[in-house]
Residue frames as qw, qx, qy, qz and C-alpha x, y, z in Angstrom:
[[0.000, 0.887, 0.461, 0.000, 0.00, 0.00, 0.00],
 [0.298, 0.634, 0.045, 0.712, 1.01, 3.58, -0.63],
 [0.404, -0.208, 0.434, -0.777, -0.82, 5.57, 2.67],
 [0.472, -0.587, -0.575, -0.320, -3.31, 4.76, 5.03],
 [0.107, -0.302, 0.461, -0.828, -4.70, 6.84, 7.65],
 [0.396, -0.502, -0.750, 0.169, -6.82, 6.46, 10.54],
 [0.054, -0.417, 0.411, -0.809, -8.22, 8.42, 13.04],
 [0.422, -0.315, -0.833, 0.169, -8.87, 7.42, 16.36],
 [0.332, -0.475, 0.035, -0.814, -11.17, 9.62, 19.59],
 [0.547, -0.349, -0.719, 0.250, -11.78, 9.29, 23.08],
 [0.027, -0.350, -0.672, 0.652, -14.07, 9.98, 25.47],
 [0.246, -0.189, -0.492, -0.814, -16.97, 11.00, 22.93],
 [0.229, -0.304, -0.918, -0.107, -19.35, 8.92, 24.82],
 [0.070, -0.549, -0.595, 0.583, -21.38, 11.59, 26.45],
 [0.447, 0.451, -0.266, -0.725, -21.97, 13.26, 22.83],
 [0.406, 0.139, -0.781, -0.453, -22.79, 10.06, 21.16],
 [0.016, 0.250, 0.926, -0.282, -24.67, 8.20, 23.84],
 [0.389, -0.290, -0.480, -0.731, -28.33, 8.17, 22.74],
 [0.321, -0.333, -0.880, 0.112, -29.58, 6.59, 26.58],
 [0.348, -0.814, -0.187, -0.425, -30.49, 10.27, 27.96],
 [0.807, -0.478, -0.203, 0.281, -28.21, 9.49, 30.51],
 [0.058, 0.936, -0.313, 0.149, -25.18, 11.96, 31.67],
 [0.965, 0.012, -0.192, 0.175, -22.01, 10.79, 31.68],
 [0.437, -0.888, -0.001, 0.141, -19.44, 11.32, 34.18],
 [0.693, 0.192, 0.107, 0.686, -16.26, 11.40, 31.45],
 [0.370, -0.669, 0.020, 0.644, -14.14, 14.38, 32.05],
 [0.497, 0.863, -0.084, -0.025, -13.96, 17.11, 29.11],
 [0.316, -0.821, 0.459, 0.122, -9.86, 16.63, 29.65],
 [0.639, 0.052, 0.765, -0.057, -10.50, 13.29, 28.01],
 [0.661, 0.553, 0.422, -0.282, -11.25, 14.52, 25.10],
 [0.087, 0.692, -0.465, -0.546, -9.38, 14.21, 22.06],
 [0.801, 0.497, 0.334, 0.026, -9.20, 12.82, 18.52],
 [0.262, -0.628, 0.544, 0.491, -5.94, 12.03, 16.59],
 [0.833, 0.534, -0.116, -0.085, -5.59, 11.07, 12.63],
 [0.473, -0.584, 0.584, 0.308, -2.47, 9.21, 12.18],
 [0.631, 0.651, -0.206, -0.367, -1.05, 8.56, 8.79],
 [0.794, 0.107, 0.434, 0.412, 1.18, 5.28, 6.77],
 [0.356, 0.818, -0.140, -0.429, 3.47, 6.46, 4.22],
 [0.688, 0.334, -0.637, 0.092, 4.91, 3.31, 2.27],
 [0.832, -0.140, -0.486, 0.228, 4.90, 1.62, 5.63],
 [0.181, 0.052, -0.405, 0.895, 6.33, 4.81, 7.74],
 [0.321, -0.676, -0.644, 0.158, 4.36, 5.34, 10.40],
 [0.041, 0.621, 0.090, 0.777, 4.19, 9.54, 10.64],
 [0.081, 0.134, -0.385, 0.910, 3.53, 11.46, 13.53],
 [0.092, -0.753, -0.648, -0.073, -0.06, 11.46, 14.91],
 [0.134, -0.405, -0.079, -0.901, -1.87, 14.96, 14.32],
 [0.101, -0.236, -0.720, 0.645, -3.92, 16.06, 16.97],
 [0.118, -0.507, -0.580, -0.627, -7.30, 16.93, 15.72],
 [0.360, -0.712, -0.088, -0.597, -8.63, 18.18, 18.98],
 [0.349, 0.067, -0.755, 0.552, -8.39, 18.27, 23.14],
 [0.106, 0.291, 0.473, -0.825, -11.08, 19.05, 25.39],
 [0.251, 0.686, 0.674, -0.111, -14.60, 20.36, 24.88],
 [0.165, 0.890, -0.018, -0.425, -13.27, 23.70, 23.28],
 [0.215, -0.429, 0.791, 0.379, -11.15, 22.09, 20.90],
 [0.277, 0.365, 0.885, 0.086, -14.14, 20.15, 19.86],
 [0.217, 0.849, 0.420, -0.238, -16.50, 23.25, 19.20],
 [0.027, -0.742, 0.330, 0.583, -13.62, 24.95, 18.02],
 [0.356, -0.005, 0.889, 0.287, -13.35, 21.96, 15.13],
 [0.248, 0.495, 0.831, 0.055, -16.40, 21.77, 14.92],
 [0.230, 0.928, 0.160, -0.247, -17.77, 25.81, 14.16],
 [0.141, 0.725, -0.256, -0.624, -14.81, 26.47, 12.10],
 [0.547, 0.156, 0.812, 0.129, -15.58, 23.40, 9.42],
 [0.224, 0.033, -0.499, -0.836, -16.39, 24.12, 5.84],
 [0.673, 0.194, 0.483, -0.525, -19.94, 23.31, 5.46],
 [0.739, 0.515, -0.371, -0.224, -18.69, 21.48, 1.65],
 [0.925, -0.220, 0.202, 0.236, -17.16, 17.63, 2.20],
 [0.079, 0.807, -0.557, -0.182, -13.43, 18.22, 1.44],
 [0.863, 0.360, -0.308, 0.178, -11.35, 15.38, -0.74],
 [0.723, -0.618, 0.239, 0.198, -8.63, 13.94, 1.26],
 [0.681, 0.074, 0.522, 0.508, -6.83, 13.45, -2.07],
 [0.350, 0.849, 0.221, -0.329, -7.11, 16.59, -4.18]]
């Protein structure tokens, strides 16, 4: 394989949980990394966010058009 990426995220579960329930995960917990392959070289993981303002910050400054990973 040329690339492959991933991205992984923890402590979402108190935005994705659908029981109504509150959950008692710490906003400090949050974060979501993308880590890339390049011919088999493992890159640096990027840090895509930390925390609950990191998220919103992500999240309000998003294009509102799907973006090509490959352009």
């Amino acid at each position: 394989r040329f690339s492959k990426f991933g991205v992984s995220a923890s402590g979402l579960e108190a935005y994705v949980s659908d029981d109504g329930k509150a959950s008692d995960t710490e906003d400090e917990n949050l974060q979501a990394e993308l880590r890339i392959s390049l011919l088999n070289m493992q890159l640096r993981p990027v840090v895509l966010f930390n925390g609950v303002t990191g998220l919103m910050s992500a999240v309000w400054s998003a294009p509102s058009e799907l973006t090509s990973a490959f352009k």
